[in-house]
N, C-alpha and C positions, 0 to 999 in steps of 0.2 A: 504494500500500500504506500503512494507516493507519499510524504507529508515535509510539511517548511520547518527547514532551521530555524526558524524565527516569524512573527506574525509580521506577512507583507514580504518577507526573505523570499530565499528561491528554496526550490525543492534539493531534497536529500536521496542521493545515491548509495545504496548500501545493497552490496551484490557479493556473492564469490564467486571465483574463477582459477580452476587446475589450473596449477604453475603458476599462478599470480599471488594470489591468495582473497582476503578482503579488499574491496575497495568500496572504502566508506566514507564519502566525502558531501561538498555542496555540488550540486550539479548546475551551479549556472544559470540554471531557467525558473522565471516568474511566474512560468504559465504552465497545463498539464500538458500542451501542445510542446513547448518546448521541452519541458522534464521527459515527453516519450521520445522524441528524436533523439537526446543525449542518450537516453536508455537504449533505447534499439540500436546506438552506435557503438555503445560497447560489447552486443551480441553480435555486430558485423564482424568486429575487429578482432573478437575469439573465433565466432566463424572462421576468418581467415588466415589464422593462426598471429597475429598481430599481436604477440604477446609483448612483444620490449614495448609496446606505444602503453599496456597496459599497465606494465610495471611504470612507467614514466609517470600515467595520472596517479598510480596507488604511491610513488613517491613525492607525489608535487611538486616533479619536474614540468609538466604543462597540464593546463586548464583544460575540461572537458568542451570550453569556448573553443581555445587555441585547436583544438583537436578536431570540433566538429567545420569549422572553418577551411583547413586543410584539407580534408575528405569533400569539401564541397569544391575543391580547386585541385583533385586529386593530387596531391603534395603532403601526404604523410610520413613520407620519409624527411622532409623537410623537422620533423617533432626531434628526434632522436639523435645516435650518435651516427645513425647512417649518415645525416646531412653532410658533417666532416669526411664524411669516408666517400661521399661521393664528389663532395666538391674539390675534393684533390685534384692535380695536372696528371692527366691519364698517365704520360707518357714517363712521367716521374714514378709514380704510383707502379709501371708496368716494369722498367730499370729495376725497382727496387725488392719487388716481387721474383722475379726470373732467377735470381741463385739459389731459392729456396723452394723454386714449383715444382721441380720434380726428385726424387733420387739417382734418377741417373743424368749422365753429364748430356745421352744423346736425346733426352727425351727436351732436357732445358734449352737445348740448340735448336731443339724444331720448334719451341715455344718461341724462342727467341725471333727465328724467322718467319714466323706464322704471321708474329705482331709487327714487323718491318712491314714484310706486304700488304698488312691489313693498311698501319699508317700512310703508305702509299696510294693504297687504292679506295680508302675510306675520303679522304677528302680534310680528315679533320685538322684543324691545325695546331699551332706547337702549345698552343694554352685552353687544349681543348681541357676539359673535365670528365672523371670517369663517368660523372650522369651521362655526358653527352653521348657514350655507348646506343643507350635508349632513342636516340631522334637521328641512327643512319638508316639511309635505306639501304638495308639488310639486300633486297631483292634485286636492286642494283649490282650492288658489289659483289654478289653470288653469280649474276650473269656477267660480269668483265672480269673474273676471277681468270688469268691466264693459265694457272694451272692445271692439271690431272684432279680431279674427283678428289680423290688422295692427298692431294697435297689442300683442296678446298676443307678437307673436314679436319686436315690438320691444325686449321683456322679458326673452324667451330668449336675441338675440341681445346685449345688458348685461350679465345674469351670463356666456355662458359669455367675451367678450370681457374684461370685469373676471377672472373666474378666470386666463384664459391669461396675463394680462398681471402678476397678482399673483402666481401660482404660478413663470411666468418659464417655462411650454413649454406650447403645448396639448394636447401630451399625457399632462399631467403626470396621475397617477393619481388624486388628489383630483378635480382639473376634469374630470375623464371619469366618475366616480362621480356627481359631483351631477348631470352634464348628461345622464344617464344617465336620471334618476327626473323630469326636468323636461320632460312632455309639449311637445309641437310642435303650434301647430294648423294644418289645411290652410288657404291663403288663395283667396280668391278670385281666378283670374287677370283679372288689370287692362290691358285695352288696349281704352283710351276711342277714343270714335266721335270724330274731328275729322277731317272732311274737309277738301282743301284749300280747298275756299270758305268754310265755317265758320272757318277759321283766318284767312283773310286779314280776315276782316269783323271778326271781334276785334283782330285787329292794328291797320285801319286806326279800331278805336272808342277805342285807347289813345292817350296824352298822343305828340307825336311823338319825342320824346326816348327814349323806354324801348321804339319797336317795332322796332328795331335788334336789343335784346336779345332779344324773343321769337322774330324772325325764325332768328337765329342760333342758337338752341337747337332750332329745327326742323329747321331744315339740316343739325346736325353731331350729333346723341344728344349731345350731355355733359352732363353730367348740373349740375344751378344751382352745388351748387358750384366745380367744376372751373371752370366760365364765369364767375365770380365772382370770381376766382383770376388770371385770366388777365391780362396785360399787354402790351403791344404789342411789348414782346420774344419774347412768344410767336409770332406772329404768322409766318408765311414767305410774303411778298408776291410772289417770282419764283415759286413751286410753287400757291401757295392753299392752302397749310397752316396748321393753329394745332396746334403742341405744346400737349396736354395736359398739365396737371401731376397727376399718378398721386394718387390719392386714396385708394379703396377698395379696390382689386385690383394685385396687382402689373404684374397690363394693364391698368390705368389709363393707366400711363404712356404716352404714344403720342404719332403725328403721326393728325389727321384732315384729309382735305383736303376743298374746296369747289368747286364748278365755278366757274370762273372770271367767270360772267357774275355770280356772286352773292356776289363777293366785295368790294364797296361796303358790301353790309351788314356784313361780316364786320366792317370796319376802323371801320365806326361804332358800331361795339355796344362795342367795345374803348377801353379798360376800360370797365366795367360802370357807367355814371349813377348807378346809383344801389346801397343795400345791401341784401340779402335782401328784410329787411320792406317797404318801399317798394316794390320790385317784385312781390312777391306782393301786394301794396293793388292796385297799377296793373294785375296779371292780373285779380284777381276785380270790380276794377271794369267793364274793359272788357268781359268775360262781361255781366256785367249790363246793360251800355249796349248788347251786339251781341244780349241777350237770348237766350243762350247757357246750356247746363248747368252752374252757378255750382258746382258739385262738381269739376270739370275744375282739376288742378293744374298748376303749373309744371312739374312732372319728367311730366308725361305730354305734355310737346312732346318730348320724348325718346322715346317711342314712336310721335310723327309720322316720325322718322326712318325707323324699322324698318318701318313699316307702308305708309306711299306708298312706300316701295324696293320690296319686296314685292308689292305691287300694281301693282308697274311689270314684274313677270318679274323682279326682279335675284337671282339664285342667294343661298340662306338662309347659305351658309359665308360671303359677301362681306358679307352684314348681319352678321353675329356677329363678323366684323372690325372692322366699322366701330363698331357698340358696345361692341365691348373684351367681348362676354360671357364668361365663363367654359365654359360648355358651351352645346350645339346646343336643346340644350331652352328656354332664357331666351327662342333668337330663332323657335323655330320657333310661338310662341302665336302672331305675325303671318301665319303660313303658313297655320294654322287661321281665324284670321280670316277669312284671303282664300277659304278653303275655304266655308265658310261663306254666305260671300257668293256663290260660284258658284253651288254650291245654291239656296240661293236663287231665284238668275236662272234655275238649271234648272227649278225648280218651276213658277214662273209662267208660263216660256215654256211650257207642256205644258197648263198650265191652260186660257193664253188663246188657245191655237190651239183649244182643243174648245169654247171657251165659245161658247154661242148671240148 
C-alpha cells in the first residue's frame, strides 16, 4: 500500500529485490500517478537485470527522479560507474586492454589487428569514446570488410571480448546492445585434406629438430599455443599424459594422453625448439620442399587429430573429448568428412562395376 512520508510529502518506496536487498526510500512522486511509474521502474530495471542502477538508489547514489529521467532518454548507463567506463578514449581504453585479453601471445596479436582494421575501416576518430562503439554502422563495415569470413569474425570476436572484459560481465547491457547490431558472417568449414602419408612426407622434409613438434601436434589436437606453453613438468611419463595448460575454454584445461609407442616423440618435442614464428617458417617450408598445399597451417595438425580418429571408427563423443570441444557440432565436421568420402567410394564402386 502506497502511503506519504509526510502529510502533503511524496510517496514511500519500500520493496525487496534478490541481490539488492531492501530498498526503502522516498520515491519522488506527489501523486499515485507518479508513485506507480517510479514503482513499475524498478520492476523494469530487475526485469532487466539492472541491478548496479538498483544498488545505486538503495545506496543514494541517484534519485529515483534522476533514474526515471534517464530511462525516458534511454541513458541509464549514464547513472553508474558504466558512465566513466564508457566515456573513456576507445583507443586508449583498447592499448590498455590488449596485454591482458588473452593468455596467449597469438591470440593478443589477432586482437590487436582485428582492432587496427576495425579503427580503419570504422570511421571513428582518435577521440572517439568506447560509447561511441554503439552508433557505427555495424552493416557497413561488415560489407567493406576486405577480408576472408575469418578474418571478419576475428573482429567480432575483439569487440565483443574487449566489451565483456571492459564492461566487467558479458552480459552486461551495453555489450549485448552493440553485439546485437554487429553482423556475424558464416565461415567456411575448415578441415584440410592431410593424409597420413602427406603428413609424414612433410614431417620427414623439415629440419630434424622441429619434427618432434609437428609430430606431436598430430597426435594430441592442442592447439600451437597450449604446445608452446608446455614444459616437461607437464608431461606424465608412467600414464602418456601431457597436462594441458587451459587457454581458451574452461576445457582447455585437461590431461590428453598418447599411446605409448609414440610417446619418444612426445618427450622430444618438449619444450618447444623453437618460438611461434620459426616454427611456422619451418611448416610452410617443409610444405614446399614435400611440395604440399602451402595454404595448410599449423593449427590444422589439430584437425589431423579429429579426422584419422574418425576415420578409424573411434565414436564422435570420444573425439570431442579429446579436443576439449565445447559442443558435438565442432567434432562432428570430421564425421561429414568421413561421410563424404564413403560416398564417394559408393559412387564409383556402382560406376565401375557397369562400366564397359
Amino acid at each position: 500500500m502506497a502511503h506519504r512520508t509526510s502529510k502533503g510529502g511524496s510517496y514511500r518506496i519500500d520493496r525487496m529485490f534478490p541481490g539488492v536487498g531492501r530498498i526503502a526510500i522516498a520515491s519522488g512522486a506527489t501523486t499515485k500517478a507518479g508513485f506507480k511509474a517510479r514503482n513499475g521502474l524498478l520492476t523494469r530495471l530487475y526485469d532487466k537485470g539492472r541491478l548496479d542502477i538498483l544498488r545505486a538508489i538503495k545506496a543514494g547514489e541517484t534519485t529515483l527522479t534522476e533514474v526515471l529521467e534517464a530511462d525516458r532518454s534511454d541513458d541509464l548507463d549514464s547513472l553508474t560507474g558504466d558512465r566513466r567506463v564508457l566515456s573513456q578514449n576507445l583507443w586508449d581504453a583498447v592499448e590498455a586492454w590488449l596485454p591482458k585479453s588473452a593468455a596467449s601471445r597469438e591470440t593478443r596479436r589477432r586482437y590487436e589487428v582485428s582492432f587496427a582494421k576495425l579503427r580503419e575501416r570504422s570511421g571513428l576518430k582518435a577521440t572517439a569514446t568506447v560509447a561511441d562503439l554503439e552508433k557505427l554502422d555495424w552493416k557497413r563495415i561488415e560489407k567493406e570488410w576486405p577480408g576472408s569470413n575469418a578474418d571478419y569474425n576475428h573482429a567480432w570476436r575483439a569487440v565483443s571480448k574487449f566489451l565483456s572484459d571492459t564492461m566487467g560481465d558479458v552480459h552486461h547491457p551495453f555489450r549485448r546492445r552493440v553485439m546485437k547490431e554487429v553482423p556475424k558472417r558464416k565461415e567456411v568449414e575448415r578441415v584440410p585434406d592431410i593424409n597420413p602419408e602427406l603428413f609424414w612426407r612433410v614431417v620427414n622434409a623439415a629440419p630434424e629438430f622441429v619434427r618432434a613438434a609437428f609430430v606431436l601436434l598430430a597426435l594430441t589436437g592442442l592447439r600451437v599455443g597450449e604446445y608452446l606453453r608446455l614444459t616437461k613438468q607437464d608431461l606424465l611419463p608412467s600414464v602418456c599424459g601431457i597436462r594441458v595448460p587451459g587457454t581458451k575454454t574452461a576445457e582447455s584445461a585437461a590431461t590428453v594422453y598418447v599411446d605409448e609407442r609414440m610417446w619418444p616423440w612426445i618427450e622430444a618435442a618438449v619444450p618447444a625448439p623453437v618460438k611461434y614464428g620459426w616454427l611456422r617458417k619451418y611448416w610452410k617450408r617443409a610444405l614446399n620442399a614435400a611440395k604440399a598445399d602451402e595454404t595448410l597451417r599449423l593449427h590444422d595438425l589439430r584437425h589431423c587429430t579429429g579426422q584419422w580418429a574418425i576415420n578409424e571408427g573411434v565414436q564422435e563423443a570420444k573425439v570431442q573429448a579429446t579436443l576439449r570441444h565445447t559442443t558435438p557440432e565442432m567434432t562432428r565436421r570430421y564425421t561429414r568428412q568421413k561421410d563424404k568420402g564413403e560416398v564417394a567410394t559408393a559412387v564409383a564402386n556402382v560406376m565401375l562395376r557397369t562400366a564397359s
